[in-house]
Jmol script that loads the backbone (N, CA, C; Angstrom):
load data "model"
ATOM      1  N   UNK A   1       4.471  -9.515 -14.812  1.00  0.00           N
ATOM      2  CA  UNK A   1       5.283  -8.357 -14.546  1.00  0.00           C
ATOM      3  C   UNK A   1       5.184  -8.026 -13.060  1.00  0.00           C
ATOM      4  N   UNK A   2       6.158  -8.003 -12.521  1.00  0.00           N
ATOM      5  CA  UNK A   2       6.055  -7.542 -11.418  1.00  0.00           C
ATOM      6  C   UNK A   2       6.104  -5.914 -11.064  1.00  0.00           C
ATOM      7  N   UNK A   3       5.894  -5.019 -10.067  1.00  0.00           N
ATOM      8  CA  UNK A   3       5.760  -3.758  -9.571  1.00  0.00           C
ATOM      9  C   UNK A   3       6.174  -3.487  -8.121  1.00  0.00           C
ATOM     10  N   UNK A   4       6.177  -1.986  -7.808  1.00  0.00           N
ATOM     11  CA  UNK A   4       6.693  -2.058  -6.881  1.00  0.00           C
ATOM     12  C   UNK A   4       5.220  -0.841  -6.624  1.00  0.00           C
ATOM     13  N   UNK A   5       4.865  -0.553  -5.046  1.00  0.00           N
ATOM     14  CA  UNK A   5       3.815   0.506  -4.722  1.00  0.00           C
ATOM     15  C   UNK A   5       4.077   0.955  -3.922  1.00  0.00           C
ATOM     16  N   UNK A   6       3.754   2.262  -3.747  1.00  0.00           N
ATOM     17  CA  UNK A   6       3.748   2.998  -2.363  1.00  0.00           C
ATOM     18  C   UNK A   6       2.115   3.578  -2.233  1.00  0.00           C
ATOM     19  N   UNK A   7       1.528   3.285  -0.985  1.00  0.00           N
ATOM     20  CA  UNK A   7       0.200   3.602  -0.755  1.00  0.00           C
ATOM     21  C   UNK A   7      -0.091   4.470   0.194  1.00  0.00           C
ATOM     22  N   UNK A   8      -0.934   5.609   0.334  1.00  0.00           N
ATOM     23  CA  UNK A   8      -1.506   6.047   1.404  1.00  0.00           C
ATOM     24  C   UNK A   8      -2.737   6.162   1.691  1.00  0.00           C
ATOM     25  N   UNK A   9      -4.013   5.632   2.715  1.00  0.00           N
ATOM     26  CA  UNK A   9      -5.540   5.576   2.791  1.00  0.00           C
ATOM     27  C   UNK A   9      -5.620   6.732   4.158  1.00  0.00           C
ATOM     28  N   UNK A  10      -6.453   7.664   3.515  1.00  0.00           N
ATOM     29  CA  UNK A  10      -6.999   9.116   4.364  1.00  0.00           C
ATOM     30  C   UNK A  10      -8.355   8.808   4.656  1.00  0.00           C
ATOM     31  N   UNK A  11      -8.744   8.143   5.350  1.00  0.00           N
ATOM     32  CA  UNK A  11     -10.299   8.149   5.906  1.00  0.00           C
ATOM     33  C   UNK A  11     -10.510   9.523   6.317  1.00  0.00           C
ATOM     34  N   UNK A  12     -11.744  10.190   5.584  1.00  0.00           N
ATOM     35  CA  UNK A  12     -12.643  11.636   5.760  1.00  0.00           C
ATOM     36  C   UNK A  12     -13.467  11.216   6.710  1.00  0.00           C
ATOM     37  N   UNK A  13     -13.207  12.251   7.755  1.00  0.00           N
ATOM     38  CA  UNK A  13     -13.803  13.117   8.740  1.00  0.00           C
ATOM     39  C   UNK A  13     -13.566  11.502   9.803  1.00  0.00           C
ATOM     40  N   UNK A  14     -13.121  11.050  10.267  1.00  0.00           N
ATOM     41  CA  UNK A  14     -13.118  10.245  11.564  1.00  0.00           C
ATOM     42  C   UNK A  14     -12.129  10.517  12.662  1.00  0.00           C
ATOM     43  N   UNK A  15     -12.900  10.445  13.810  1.00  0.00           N
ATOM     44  CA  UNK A  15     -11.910  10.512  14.864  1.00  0.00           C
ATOM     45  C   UNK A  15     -11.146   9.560  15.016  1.00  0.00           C
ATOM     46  N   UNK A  16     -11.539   8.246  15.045  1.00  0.00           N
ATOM     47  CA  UNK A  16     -10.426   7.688  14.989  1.00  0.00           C
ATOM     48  C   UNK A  16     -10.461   6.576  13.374  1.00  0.00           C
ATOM     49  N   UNK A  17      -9.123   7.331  12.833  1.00  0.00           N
ATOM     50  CA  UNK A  17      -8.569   7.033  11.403  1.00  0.00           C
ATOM     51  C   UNK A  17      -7.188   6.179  11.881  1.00  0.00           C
ATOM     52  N   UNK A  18      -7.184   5.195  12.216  1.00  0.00           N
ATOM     53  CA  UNK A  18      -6.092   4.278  13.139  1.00  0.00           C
ATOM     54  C   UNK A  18      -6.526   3.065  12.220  1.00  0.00           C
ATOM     55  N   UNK A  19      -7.867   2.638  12.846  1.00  0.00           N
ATOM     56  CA  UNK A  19      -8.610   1.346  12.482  1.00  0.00           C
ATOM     57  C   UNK A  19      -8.989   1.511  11.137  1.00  0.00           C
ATOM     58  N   UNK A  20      -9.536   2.388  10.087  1.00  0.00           N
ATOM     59  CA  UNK A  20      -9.397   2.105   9.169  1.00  0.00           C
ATOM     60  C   UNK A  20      -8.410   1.967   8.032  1.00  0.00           C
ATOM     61  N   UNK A  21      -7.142   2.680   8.687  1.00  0.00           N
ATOM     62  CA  UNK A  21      -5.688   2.497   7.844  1.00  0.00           C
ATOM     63  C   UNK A  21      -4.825   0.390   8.544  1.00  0.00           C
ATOM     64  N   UNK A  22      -5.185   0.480   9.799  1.00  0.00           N
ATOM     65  CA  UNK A  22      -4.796  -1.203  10.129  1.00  0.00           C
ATOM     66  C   UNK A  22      -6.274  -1.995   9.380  1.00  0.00           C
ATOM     67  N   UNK A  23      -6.822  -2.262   9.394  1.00  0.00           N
ATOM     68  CA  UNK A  23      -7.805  -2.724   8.318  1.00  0.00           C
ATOM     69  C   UNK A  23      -7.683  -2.456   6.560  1.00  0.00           C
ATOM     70  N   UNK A  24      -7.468  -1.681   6.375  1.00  0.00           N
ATOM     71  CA  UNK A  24      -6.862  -1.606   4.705  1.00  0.00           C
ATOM     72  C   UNK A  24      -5.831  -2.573   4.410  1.00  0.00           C
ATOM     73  N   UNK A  25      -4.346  -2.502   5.421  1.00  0.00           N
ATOM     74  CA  UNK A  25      -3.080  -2.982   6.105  1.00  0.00           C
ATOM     75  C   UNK A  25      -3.930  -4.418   5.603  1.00  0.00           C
ATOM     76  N   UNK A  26      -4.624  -4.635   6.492  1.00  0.00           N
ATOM     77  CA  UNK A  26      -4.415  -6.505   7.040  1.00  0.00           C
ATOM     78  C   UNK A  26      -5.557  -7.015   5.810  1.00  0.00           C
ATOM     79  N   UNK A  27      -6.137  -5.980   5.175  1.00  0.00           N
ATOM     80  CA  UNK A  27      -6.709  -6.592   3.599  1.00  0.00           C
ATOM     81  C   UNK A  27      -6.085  -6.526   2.609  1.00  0.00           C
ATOM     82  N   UNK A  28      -4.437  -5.683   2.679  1.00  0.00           N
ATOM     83  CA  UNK A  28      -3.526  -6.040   1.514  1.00  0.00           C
ATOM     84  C   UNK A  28      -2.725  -7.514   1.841  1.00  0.00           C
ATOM     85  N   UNK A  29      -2.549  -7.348   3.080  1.00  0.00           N
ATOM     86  CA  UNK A  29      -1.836  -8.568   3.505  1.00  0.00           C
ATOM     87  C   UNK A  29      -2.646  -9.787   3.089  1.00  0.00           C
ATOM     88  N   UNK A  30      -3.823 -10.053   2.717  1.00  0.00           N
ATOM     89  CA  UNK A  30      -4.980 -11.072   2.547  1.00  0.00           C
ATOM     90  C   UNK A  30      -4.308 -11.807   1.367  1.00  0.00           C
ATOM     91  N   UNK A  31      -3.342 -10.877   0.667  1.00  0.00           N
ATOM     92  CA  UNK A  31      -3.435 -11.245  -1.268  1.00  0.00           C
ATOM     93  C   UNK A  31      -1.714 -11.893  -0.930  1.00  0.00           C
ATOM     94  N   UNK A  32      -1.199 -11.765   0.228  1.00  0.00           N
ATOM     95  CA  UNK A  32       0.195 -12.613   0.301  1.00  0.00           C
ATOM     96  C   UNK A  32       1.117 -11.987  -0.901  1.00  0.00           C
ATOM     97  N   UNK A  33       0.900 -10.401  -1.010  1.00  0.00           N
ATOM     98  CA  UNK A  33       1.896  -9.601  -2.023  1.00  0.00           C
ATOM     99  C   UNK A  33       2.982  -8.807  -0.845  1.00  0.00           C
ATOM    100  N   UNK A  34       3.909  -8.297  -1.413  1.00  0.00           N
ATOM    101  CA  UNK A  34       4.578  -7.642  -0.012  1.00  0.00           C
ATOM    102  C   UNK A  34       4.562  -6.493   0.030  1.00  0.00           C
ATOM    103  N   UNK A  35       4.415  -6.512   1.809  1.00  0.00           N
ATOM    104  CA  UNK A  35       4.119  -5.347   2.333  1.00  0.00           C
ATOM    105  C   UNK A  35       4.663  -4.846   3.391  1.00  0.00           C
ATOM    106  N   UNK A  36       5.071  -3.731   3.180  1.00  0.00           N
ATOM    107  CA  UNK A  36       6.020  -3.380   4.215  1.00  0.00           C
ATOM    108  C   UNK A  36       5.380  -1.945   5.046  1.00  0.00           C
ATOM    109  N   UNK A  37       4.950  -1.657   6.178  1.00  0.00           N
ATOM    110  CA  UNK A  37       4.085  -0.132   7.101  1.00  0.00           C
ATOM    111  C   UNK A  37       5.331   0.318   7.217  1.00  0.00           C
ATOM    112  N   UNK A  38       5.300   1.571   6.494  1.00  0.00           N
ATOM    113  CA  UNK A  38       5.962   2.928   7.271  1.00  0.00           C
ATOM    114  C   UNK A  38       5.397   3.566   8.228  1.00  0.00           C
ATOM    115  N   UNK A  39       5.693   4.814   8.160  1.00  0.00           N
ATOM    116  CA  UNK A  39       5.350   5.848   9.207  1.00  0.00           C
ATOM    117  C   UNK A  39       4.026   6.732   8.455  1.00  0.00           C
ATOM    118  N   UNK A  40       4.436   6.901   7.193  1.00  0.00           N
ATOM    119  CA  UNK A  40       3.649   7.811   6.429  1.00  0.00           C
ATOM    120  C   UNK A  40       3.108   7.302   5.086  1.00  0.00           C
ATOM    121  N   UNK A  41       3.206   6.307   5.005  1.00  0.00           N
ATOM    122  CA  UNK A  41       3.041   5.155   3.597  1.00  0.00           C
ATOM    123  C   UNK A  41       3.152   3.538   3.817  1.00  0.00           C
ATOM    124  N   UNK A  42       2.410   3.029   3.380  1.00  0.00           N
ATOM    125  CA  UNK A  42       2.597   1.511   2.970  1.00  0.00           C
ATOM    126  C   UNK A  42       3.784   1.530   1.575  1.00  0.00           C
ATOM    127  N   UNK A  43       4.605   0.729   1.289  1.00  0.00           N
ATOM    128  CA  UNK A  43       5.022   0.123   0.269  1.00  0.00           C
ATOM    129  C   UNK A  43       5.128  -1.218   0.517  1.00  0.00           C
ATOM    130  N   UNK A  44       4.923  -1.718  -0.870  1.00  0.00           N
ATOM    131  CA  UNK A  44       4.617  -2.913  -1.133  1.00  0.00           C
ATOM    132  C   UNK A  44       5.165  -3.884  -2.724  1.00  0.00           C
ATOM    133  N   UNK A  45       4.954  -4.567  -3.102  1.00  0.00           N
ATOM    134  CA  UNK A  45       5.751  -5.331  -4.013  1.00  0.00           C
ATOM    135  C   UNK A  45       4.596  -6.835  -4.973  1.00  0.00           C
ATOM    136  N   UNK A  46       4.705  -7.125  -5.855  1.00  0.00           N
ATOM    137  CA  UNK A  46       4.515  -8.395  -6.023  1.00  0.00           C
ATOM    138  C   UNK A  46       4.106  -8.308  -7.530  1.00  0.00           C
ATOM    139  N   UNK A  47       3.559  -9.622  -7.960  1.00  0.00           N
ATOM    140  CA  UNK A  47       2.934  -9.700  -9.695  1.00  0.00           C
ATOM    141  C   UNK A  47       1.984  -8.572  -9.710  1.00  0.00           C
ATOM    142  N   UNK A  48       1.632  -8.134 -10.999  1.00  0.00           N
ATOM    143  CA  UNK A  48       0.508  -6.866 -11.147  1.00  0.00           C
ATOM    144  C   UNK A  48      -0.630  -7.017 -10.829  1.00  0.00           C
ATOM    145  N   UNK A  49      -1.112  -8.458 -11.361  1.00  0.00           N
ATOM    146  CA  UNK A  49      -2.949  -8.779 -11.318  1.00  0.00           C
ATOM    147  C   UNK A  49      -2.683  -8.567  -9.694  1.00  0.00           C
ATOM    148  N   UNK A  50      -1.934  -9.955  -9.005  1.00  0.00           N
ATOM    149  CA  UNK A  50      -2.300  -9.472  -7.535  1.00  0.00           C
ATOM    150  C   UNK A  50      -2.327  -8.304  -6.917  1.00  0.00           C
ATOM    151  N   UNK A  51      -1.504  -7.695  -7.560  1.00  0.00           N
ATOM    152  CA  UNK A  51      -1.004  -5.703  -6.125  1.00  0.00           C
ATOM    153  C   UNK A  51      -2.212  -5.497  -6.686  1.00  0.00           C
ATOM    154  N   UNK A  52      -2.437  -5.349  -7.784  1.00  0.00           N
ATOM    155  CA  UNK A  52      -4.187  -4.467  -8.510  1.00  0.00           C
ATOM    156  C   UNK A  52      -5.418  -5.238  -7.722  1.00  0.00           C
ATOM    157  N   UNK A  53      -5.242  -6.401  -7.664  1.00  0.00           N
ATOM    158  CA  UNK A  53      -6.584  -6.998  -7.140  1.00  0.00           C
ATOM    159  C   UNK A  53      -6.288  -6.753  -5.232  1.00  0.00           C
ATOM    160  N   UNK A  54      -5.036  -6.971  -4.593  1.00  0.00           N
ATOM    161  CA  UNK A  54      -4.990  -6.558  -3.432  1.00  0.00           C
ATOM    162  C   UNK A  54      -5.545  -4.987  -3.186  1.00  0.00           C
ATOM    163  N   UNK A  55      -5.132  -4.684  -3.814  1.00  0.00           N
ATOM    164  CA  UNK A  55      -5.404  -2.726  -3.542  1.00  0.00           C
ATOM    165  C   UNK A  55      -7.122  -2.509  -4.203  1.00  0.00           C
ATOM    166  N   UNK A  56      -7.726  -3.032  -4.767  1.00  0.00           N
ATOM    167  CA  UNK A  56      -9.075  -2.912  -5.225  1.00  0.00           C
ATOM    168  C   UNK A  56     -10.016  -3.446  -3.916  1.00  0.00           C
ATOM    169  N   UNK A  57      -9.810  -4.678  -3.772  1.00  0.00           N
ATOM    170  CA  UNK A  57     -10.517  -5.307  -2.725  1.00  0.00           C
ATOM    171  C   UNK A  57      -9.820  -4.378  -1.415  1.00  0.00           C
ATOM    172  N   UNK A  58      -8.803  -4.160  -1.131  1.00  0.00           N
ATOM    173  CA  UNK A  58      -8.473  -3.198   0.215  1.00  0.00           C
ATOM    174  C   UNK A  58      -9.620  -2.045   0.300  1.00  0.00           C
ATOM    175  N   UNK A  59      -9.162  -1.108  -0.687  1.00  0.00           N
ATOM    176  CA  UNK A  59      -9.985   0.635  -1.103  1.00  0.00           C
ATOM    177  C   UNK A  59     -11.358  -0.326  -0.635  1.00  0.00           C
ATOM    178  N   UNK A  60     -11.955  -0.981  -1.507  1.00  0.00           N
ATOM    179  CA  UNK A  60     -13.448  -1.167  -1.175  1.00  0.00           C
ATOM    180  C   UNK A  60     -13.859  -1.695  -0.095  1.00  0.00           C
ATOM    181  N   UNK A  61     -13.101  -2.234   0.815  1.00  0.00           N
ATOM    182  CA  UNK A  61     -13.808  -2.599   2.208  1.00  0.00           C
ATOM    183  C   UNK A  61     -13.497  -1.370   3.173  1.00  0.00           C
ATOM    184  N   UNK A  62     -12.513  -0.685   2.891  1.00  0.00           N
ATOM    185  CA  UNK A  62     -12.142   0.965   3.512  1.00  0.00           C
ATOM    186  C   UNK A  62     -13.161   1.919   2.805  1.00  0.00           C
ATOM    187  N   UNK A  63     -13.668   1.695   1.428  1.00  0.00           N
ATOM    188  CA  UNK A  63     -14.944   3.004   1.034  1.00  0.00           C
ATOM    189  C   UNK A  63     -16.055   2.770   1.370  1.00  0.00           C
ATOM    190  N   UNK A  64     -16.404   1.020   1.866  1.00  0.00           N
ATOM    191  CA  UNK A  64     -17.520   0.676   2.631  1.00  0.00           C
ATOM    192  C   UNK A  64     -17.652   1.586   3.686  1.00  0.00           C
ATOM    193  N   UNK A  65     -16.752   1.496   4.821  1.00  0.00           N
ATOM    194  CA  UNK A  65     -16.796   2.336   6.128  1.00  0.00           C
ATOM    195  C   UNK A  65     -17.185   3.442   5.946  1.00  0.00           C
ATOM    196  N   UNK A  66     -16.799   4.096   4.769  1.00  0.00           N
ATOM    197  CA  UNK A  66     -16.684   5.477   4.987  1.00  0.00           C
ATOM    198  C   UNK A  66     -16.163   6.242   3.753  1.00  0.00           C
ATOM    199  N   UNK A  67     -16.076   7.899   3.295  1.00  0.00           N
ATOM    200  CA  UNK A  67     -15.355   8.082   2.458  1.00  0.00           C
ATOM    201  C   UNK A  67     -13.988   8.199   2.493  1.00  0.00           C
ATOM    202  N   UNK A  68     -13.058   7.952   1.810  1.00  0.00           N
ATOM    203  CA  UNK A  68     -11.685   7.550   1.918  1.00  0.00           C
ATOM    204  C   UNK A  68     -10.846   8.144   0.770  1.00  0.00           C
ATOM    205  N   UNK A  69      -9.801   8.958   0.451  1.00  0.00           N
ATOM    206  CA  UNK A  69      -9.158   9.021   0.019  1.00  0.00           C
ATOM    207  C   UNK A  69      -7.316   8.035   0.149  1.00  0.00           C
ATOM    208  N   UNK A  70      -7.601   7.886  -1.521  1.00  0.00           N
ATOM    209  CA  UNK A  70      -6.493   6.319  -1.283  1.00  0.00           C
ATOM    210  C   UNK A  70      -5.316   7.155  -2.621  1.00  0.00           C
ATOM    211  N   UNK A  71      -3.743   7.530  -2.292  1.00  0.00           N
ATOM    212  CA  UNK A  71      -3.068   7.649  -2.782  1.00  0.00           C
ATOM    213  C   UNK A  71      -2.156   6.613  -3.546  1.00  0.00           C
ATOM    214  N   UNK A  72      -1.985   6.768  -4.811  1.00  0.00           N
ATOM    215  CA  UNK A  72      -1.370   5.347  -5.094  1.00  0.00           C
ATOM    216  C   UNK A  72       0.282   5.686  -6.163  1.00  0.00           C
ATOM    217  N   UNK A  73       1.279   4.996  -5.834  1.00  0.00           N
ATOM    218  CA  UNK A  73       1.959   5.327  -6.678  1.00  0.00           C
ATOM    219  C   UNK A  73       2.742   4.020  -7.176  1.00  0.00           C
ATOM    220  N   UNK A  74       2.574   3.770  -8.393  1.00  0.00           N
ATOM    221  CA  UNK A  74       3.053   2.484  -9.185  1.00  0.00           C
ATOM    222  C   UNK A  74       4.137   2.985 -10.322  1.00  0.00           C
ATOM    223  N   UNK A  75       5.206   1.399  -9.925  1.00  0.00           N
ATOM    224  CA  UNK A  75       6.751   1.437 -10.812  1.00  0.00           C
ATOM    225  C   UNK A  75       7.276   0.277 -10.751  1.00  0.00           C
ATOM    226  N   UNK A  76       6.979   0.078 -12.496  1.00  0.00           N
ATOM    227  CA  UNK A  76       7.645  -0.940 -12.660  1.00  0.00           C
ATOM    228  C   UNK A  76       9.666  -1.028 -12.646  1.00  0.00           C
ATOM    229  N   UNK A  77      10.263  -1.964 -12.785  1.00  0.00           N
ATOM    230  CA  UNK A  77      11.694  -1.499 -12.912  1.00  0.00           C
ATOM    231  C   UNK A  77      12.018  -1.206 -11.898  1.00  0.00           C
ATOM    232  N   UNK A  78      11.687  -1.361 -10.554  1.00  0.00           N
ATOM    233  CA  UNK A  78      12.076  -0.255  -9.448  1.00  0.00           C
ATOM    234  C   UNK A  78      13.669  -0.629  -8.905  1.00  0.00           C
ATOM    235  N   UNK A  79      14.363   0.229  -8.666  1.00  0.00           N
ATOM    236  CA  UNK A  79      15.998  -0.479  -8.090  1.00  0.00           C
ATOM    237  C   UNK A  79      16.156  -1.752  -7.403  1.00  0.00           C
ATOM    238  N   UNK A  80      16.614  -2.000  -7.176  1.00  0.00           N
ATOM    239  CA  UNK A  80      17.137  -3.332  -6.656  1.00  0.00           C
ATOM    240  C   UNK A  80      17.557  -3.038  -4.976  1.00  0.00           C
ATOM    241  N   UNK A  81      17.463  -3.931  -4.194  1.00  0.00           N
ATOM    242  CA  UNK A  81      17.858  -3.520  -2.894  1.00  0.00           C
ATOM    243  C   UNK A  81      19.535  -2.699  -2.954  1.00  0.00           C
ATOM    244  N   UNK A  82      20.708  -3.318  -3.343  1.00  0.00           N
ATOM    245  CA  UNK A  82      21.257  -3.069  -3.610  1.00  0.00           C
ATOM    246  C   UNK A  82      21.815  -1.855  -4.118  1.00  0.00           C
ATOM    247  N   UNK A  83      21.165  -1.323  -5.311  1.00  0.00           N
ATOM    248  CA  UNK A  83      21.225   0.122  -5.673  1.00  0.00           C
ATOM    249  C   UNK A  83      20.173   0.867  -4.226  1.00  0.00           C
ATOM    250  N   UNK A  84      19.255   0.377  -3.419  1.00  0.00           N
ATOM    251  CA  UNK A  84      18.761   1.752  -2.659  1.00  0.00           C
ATOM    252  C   UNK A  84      19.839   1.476  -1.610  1.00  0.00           C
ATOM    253  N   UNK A  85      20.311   0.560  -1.308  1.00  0.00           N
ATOM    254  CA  UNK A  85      21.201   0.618  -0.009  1.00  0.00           C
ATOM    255  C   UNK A  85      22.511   1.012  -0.124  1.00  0.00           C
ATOM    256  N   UNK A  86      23.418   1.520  -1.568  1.00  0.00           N
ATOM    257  CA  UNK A  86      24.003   2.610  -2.264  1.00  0.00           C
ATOM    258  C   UNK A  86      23.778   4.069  -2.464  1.00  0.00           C
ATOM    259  N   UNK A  87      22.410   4.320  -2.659  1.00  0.00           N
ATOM    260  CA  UNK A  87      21.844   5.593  -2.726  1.00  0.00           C
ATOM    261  C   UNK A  87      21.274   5.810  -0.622  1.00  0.00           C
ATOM    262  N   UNK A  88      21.319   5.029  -0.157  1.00  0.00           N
ATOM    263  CA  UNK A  88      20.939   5.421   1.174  1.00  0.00           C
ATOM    264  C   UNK A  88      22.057   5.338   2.003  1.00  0.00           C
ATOM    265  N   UNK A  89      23.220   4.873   1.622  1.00  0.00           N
ATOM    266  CA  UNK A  89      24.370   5.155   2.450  1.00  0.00           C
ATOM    267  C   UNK A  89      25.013   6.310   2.651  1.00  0.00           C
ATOM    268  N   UNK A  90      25.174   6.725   4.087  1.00  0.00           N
ATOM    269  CA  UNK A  90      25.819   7.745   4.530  1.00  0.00           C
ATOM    270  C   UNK A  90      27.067   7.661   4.078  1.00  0.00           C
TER     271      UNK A  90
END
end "model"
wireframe off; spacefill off
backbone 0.3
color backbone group
């Protein structure tokens, strides 16, 4: 089954919370699922075991550093490019 995710990682109390959100980044990228950086969210794409095992192994080398709050939002079924580039047209 495939899924679709949108992610956000809040490293608590650091001055600089840069390096541990590009380090989360380049440990989802490890699992070759897709991933796309916003501004205010990761979304991402691929089979379930992988996004679950990408995002497990990510959180835990980011809760190593430090404490971390990790937002997660999962959907299967998600539109098709097509239908969002219909719903996003001006």
């Amino acid at each position: 089954m495939d899924i679709t995710f949108q992610v956000s990682l809040y490293p608590i109390a650091k001055e600089d919370f840069k390096t541990p959100i590009n380090n989360f980044i380049a440990e989802l990228k490890k699992e070759k699922i897709g991933v796309t950086v916003h501004e205010t969210s990761t979304i991402g794409s691929g089979g379930i075991d992988k996004v679950f095992s990408a995002l497990k192994n990510a959180y835990a080398a980011a809760a190593r550093k430090g404490d971390t709050v990790m937002v997660l939002t999962v959907v299967s079924g998600s539109p098709t490019k097509e239908e969002l580039d219909t719903l996003n047209a001006k």
